[in-house]
C-alpha positions as CSV (number, residue, x, y, z in Angstrom):
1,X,108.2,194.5,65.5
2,X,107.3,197.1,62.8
3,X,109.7,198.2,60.4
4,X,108.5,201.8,61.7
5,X,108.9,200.8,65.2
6,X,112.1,199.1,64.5
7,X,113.2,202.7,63.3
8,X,112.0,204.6,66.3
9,X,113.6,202.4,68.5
10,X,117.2,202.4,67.0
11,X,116.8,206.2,66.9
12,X,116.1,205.7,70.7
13,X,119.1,203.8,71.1
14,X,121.4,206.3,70.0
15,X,120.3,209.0,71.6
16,X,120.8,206.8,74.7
17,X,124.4,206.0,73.4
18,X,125.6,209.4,72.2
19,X,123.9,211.3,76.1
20,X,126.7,212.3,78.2
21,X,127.6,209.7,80.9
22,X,126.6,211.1,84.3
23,X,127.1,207.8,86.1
24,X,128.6,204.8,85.1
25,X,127.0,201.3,84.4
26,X,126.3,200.5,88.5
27,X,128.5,198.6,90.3
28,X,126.4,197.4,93.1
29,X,125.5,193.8,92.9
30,X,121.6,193.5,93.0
31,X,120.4,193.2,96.4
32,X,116.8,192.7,97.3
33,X,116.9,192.2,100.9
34,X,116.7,194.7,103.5
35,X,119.1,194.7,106.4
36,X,117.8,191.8,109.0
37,X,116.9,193.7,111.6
38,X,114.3,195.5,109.4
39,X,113.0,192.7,108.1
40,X,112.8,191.0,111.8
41,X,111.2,194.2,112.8
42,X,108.5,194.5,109.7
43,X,108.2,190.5,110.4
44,X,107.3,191.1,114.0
45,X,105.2,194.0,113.9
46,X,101.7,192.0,112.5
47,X,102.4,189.1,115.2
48,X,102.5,192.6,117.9
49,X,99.4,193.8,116.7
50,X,97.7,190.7,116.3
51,X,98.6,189.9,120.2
52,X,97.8,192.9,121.2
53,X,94.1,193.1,119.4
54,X,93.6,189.4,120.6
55,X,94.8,190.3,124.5
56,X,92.3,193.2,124.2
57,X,89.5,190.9,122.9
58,X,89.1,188.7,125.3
59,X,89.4,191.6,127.8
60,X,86.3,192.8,126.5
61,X,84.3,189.7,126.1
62,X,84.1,189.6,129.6
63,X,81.7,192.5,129.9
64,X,78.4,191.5,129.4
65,X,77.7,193.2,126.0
66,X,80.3,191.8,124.3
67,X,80.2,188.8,122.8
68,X,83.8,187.0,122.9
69,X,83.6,185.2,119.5
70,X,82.6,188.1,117.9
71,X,85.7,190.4,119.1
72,X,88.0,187.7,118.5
73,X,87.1,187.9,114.7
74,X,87.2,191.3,114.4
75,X,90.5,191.5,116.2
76,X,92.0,189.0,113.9
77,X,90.6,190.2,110.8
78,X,91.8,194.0,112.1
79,X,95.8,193.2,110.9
80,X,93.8,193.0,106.8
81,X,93.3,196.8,106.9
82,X,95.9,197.6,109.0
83,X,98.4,196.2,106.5
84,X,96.2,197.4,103.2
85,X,96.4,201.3,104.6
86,X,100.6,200.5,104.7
87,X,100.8,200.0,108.7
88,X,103.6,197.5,107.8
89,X,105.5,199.0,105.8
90,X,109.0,199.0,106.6
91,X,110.1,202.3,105.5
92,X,107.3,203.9,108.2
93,X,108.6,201.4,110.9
94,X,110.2,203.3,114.3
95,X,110.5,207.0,113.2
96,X,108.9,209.5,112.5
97,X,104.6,209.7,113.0
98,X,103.7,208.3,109.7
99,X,103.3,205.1,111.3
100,X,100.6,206.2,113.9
101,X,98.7,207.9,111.5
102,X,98.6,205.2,109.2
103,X,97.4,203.3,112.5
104,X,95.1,205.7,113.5
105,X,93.3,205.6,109.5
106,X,93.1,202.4,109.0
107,X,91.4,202.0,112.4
108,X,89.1,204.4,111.9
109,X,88.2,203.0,108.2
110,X,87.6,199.7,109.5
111,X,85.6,201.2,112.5
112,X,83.1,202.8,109.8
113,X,82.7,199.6,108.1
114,X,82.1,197.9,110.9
115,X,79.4,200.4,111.7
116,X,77.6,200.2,108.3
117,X,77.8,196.4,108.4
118,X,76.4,196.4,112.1
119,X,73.6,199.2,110.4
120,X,72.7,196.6,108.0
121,X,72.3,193.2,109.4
122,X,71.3,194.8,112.6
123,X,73.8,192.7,114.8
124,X,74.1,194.0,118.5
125,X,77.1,191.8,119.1
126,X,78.8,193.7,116.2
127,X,78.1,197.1,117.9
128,X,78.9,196.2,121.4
129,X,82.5,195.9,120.0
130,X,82.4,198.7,117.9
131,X,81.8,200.8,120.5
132,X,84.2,198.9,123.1
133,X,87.4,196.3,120.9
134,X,88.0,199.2,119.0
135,X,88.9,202.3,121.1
136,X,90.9,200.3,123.3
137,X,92.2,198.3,120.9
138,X,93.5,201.4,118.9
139,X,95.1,202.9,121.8
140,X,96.4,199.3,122.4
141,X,98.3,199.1,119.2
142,X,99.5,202.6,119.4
143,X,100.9,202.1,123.0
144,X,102.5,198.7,121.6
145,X,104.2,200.1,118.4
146,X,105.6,203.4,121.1
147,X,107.5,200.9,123.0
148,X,108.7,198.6,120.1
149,X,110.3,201.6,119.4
150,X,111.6,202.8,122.3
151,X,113.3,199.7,122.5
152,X,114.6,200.0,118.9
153,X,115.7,203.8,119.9
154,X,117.9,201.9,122.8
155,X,119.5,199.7,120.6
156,X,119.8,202.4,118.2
157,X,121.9,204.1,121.1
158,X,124.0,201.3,121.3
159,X,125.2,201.4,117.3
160,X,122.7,199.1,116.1
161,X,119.2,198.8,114.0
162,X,120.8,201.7,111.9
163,X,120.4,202.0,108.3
164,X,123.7,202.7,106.2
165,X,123.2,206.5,104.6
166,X,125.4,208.1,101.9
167,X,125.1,211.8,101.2
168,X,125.4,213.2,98.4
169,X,125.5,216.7,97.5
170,X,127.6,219.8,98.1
171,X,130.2,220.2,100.6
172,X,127.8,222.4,103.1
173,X,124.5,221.1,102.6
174,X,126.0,217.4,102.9
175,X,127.8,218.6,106.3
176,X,124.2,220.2,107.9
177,X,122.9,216.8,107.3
178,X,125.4,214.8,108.6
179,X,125.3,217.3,111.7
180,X,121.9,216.4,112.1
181,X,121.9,212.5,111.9
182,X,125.1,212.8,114.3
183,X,123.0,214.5,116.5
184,X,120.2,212.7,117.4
185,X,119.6,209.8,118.2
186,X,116.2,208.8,116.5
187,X,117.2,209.3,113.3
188,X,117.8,205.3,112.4
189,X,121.0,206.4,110.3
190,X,124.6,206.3,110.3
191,X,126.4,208.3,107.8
192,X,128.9,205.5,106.4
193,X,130.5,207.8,103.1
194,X,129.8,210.6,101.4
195,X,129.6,212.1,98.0
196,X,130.5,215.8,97.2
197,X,132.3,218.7,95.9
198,X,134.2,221.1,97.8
199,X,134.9,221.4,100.9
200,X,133.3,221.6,104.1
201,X,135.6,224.0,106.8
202,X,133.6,222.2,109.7
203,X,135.4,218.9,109.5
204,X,132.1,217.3,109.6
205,X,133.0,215.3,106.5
206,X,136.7,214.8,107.2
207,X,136.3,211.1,109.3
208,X,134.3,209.6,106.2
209,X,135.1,207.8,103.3
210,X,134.1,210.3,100.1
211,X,134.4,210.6,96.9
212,X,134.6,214.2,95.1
213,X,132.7,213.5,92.0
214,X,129.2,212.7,91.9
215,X,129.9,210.1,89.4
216,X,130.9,207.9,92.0
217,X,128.1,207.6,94.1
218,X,127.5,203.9,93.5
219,X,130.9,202.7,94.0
220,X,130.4,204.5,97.5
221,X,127.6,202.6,98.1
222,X,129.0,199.2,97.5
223,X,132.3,199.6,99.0
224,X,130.2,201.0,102.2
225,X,127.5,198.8,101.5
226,X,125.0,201.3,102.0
227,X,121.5,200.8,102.1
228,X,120.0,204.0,101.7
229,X,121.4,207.5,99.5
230,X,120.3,210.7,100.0
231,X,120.7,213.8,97.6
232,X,121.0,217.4,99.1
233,X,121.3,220.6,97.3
234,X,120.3,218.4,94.0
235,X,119.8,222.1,92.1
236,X,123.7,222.7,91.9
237,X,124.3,218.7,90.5
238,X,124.2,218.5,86.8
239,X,120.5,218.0,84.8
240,X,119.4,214.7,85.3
241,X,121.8,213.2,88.1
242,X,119.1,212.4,90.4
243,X,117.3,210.9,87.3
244,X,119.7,208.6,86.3
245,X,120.8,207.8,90.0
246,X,117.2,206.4,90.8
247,X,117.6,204.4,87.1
248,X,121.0,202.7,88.7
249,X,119.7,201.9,91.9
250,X,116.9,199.8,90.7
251,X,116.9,196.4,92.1
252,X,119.5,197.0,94.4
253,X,117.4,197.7,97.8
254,X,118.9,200.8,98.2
255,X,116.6,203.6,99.0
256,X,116.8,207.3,97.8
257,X,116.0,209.8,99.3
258,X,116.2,213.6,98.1
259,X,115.8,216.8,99.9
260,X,113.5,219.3,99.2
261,X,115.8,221.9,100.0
262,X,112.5,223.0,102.2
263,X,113.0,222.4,106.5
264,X,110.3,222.5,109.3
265,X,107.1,221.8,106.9
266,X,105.2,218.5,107.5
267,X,104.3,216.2,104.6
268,X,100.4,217.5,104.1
269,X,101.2,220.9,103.4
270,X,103.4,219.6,100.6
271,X,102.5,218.5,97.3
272,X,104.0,217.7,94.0
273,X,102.6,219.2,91.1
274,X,103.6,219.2,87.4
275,X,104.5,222.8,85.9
276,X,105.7,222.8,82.4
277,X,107.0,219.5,82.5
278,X,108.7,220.0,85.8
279,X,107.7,218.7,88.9
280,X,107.3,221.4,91.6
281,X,106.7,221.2,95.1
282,X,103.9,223.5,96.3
283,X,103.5,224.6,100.2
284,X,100.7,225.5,101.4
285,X,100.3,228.1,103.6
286,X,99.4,227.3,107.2
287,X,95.9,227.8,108.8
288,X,95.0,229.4,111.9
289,X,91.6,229.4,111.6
290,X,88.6,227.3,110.7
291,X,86.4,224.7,111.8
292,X,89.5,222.6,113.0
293,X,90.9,225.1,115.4
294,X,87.2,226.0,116.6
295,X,87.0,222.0,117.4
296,X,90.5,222.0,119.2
297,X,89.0,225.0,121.4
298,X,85.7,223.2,121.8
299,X,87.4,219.7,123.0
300,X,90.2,221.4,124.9
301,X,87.3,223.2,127.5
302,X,85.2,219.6,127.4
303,X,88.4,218.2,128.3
304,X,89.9,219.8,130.6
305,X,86.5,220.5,132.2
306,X,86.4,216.3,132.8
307,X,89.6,216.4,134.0
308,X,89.5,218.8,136.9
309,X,86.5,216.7,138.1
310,X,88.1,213.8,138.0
311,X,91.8,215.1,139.4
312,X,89.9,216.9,141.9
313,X,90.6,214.2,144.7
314,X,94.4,214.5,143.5
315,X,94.7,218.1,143.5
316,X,93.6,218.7,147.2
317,X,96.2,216.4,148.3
318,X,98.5,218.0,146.5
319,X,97.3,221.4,147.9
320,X,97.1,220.0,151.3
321,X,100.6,219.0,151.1
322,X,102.4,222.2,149.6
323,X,100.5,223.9,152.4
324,X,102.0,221.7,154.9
325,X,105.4,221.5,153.6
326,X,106.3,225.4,153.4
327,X,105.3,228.5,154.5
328,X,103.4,230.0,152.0
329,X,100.3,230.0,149.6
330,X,99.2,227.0,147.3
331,X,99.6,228.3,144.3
332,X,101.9,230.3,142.1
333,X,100.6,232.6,139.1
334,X,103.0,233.9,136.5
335,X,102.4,236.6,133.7
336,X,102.9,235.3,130.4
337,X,102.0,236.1,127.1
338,X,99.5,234.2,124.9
339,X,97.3,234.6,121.3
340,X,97.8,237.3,119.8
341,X,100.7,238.6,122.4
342,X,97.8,238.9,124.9
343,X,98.9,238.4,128.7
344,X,97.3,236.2,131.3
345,X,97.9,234.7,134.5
346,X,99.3,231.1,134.6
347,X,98.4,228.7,137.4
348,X,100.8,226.7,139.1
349,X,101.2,224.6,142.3
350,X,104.1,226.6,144.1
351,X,106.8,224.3,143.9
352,X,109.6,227.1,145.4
353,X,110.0,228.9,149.3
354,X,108.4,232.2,149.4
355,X,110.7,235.3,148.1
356,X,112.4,232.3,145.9
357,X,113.0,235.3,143.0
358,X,114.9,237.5,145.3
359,X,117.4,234.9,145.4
360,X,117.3,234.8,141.7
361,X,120.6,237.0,141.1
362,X,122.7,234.8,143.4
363,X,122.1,231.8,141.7
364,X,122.4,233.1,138.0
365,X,125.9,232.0,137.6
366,X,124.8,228.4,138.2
367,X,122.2,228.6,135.5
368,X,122.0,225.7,133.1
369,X,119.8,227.1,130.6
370,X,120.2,229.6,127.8
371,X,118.2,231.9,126.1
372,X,116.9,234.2,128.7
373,X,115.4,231.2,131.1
374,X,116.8,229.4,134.3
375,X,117.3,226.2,135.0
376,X,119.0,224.1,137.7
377,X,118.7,220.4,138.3
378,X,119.3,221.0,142.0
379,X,117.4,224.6,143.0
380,X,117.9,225.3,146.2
381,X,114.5,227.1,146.3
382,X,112.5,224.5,145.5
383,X,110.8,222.7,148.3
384,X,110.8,218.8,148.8
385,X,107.0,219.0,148.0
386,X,108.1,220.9,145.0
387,X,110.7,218.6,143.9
388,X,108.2,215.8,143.8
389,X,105.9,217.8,141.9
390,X,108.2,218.7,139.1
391,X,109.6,215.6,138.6
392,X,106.4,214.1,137.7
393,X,105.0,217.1,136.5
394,X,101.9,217.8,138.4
395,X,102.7,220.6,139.4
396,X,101.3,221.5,136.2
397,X,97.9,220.3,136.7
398,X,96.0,223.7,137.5
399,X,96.5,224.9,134.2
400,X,93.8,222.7,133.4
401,X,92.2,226.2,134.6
402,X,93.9,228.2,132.2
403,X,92.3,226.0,129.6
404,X,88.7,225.9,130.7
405,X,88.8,229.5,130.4
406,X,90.2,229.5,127.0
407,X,93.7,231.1,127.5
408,X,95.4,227.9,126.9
409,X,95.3,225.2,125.3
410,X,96.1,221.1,125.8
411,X,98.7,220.9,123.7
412,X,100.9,224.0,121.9
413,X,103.8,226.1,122.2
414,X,105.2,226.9,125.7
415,X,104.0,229.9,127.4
416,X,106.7,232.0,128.2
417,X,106.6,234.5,131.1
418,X,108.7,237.0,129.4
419,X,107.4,240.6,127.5
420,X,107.0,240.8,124.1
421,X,110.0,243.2,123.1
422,X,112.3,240.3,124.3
423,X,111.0,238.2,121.5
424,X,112.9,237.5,118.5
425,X,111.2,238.0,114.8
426,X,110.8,234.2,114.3
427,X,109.8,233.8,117.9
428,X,106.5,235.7,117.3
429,X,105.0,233.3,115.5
430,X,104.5,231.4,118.9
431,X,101.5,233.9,119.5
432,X,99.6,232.8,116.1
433,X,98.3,230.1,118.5
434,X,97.1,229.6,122.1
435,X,99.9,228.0,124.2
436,X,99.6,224.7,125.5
437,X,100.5,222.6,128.5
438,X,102.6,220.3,126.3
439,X,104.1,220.3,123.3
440,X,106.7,219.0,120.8
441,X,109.4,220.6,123.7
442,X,108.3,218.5,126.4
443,X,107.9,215.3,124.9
444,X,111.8,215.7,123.2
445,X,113.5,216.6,126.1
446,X,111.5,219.5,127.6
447,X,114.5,221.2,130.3
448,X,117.5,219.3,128.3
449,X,116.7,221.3,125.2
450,X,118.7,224.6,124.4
451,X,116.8,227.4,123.8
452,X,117.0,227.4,120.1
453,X,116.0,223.6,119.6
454,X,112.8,224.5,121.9
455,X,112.0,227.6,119.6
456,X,112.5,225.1,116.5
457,X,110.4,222.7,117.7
458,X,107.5,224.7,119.2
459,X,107.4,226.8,116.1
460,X,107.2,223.6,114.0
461,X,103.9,222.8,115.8
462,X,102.6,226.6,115.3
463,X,103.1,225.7,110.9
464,X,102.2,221.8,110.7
465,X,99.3,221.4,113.9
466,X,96.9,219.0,112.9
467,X,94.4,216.8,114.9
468,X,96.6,213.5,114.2
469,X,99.7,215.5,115.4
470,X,97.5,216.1,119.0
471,X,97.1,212.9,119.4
472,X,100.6,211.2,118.3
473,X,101.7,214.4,121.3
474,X,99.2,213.4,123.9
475,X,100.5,209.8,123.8
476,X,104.0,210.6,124.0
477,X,103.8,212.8,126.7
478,X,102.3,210.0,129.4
479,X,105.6,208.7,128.3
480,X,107.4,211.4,129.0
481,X,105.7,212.0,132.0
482,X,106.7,208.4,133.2
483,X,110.1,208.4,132.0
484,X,110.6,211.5,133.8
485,X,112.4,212.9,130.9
486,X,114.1,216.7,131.1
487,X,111.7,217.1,134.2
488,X,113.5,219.8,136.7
């Protein structure tokens, strides 16, 4: 080492020395691993896929333009971009729908060069699969890694496969997110201590083991042994906390997380950019117009066009039986309100006896929704027909009509037959978009929702809709649809 650099580093030194002491020297002992259930669940997730895409394989090869030796390779040698585009990651595993769009790219680059390879050696066996291993074996992996999780959720349920989180942060901020992980059950945390100042009049911090200085955060973690931290309100901690915290938990396989101190606003419409030597998060505005709506419209007619032909079998049955099971006509149509606070006429199958609203006031005090609607898990004026059709939710199905025509769409916020004075401010954002036949509300819980947790989340799809999010719905709601879920 240079004399000069020599100098330049023992004027380093001190500055290091004499810098106030925000956090101690850590106390956690280095740990690498990640708890074993993670690592048994990022373990077995290549050995799904690769079953899965195998399974698929030799499906196909037993059409006649497949060749089987040809989809085997390319169903082995799928799992090399899967895991280069971060499929395996363990952080993406079982929440959130990172992990199905990391699915969905990685698929879709490896389709493209599997199509410009089949282009240039001019291989027919190459296309046969392209065209054939790869669709099914996409929605094969995504249908694979939805009930890996489902059965992590259970478990989940039952106080396991739960990461270790300490907050840290001010009194109230700390106690909204520990209300929120309490809450819900797909989180995949368990608050195990906190780390704040003040106090919370909510009691939402009281049962925890916590520390009152911030300086203390990594003796919380050991003695809770913790495996993840995350910082709220970081703008009221003092300059450099979350600096130095991320320097003391190197090595120890504890993750950080920090909020943003920004809620309902998906990952693409945020970015990090540097502004005077600051990091700043920018968020973008969200678009309601454009080629990527006009092909939503476009594929939502095609769509639903295909599927009235091929549901039309199912929905005379259907009709026959309403018909036959009550007095009455077929369908039922409902004003509601839709783009732009336009009204239309919804289609339903009538699921109720005739005059079923003049019984309306009678039942009200038995209602079991808030928020203006009503809901009763056992109406007396709904038919045994009706009963059936809710449950599974086919009753729906002649809104497929509503979409053809362009009033509605596949997927978007719920249509609600109620006028537009009755709308909150926040609630008119619903009418930025056309409403949908499902949505974020039906596949979390559709009728077990309160009113404000169904606004949240339909208003969440209005600011963050993207093609990927359409297609992580669609899949989630033949789940819903099967588990029965909130159906009544």
């Amino acid at each position: 080492m240079t004399q000069q650099a020599e100098q330049g580093f023992g004027r380093a030194r001190g500055l290091v020395d004499r810098a106030p002491a925000v956090l101690e020297p850590t106390v956690v002992a280095p740990r690498t691993l990640r708890p074993s259930w993670e690592r048994q669940y990022a373990g077995f997730m290549p050995l799904g896929d690769l079953g899965i895409t195998v399974v698929i394989a030799l499906l196909c090869g037993r059409l006649p333009w497949v060749d089987t030796s040809v989809a085997l390779i390319l169903a082995v040698s799928w799992l090399v971009p899967l895991a280069v585009g971060g499929a395996y990651e363990s952080r993406v595993l079982g929440q959130g729908s990172d992990e199905y769009k990391r699915v969905l790219s990685a698929s879709w680059q490896y389709a493209a060069l599997l199509g410009l390879v089949a282009y240039a050696v001019g291989d027919e066996s190459v296309r046969g699969c392209l065209f054939v291993v790869l669709p099914v074996g996409t929605t094969g992996l995504l249908l694979g890694r939805q009930t890996v999780r489902r059965f992590v959720w259970a478990r989940r349920r039952q106080g396991f496969a739960l990461h270790r989180l300490v907050v840290v942060g001010p009194a109230f901020t700390a106690a909204d997110l520990i209300r929120e992980v309490q809450g819900r059950d797909d989180t995949g945390f368990t608050v195990v201590g906190v780390c704040t100042a003040g106090v919370a009049d909510d009691g939402m911090t009281d049962d925890l083991p916590s520390s009152w200085q911030f300086q203390d955060v990594m003796e919380t973690v050991g003695r809770t042994r913790a495996d993840t931290v995350a910082v709220v309100g970081s703008a009221e901690m003092p300059q450099g906390f979350v600096r130095r915290l991320a320097w003391q938990l190197e090595g120890t396989g504890v993750d950080l997380m920090v909020s943003p101190a920004i809620t309902d606003i998906a990952g693409p419409r945020i970015h990090v950019r540097p502004v005077a030597n600051m990091s700043m998060l920018y968020v973008e505005a969200p678009r309601f117009t454009g080629a990527s709506r006009v092909l939503k419209n476009a594929s939502d007619r095609l769509a639903a066009g295909l599927l009235l032909v091929l549901l039309s079998p199912l929905l005379m049955l259907v009709s026959l039986a309403v018909v036959l099971d009550s007095r009455g006509g077929v369908f039922f149509r409902q004003e509601r309100l839709g783009l732009g606070g336009e009204s239309f006429s919804i289609w339903k199958f009538r699921t109720m006896h005739v005059a079923a609203e003049g019984r309306r006031a009678e039942l009200d005090e038995l209602n079991e929704a808030d928020g203006g609607l009503f809901k009763m898990r056992r109406d007396p004026r709904v038919t045994r027909v009706g009963a059936f059709l809710r449950r599974w939710s086919i009753d729906e199905l002649p809104q497929l009509l509503n979409v053809l025509s362009g009033q509605m769409s596949l997927i978007g916020p719920r249509p609600l037959p109620i006028t537009l004075e009755d709308f909150a401010g926040d609630e008119h954002r619903r009418l930025l978009v056309r409403p949908g036949m499902t949505g974020l509300w039906q596949v979390s819980g559709r009728s077990d929702l309160s009113w404000d947790e169904s606004v949240r989340l339909d208003l969440y799809y209005v600011e963050n809709w993207s093609l990927a999010v359409d297609a992580v719905i669609l899949l989630r709601t033949v789940i819903a649809v099967v588990r029965r879920q909130g159906a009544y």
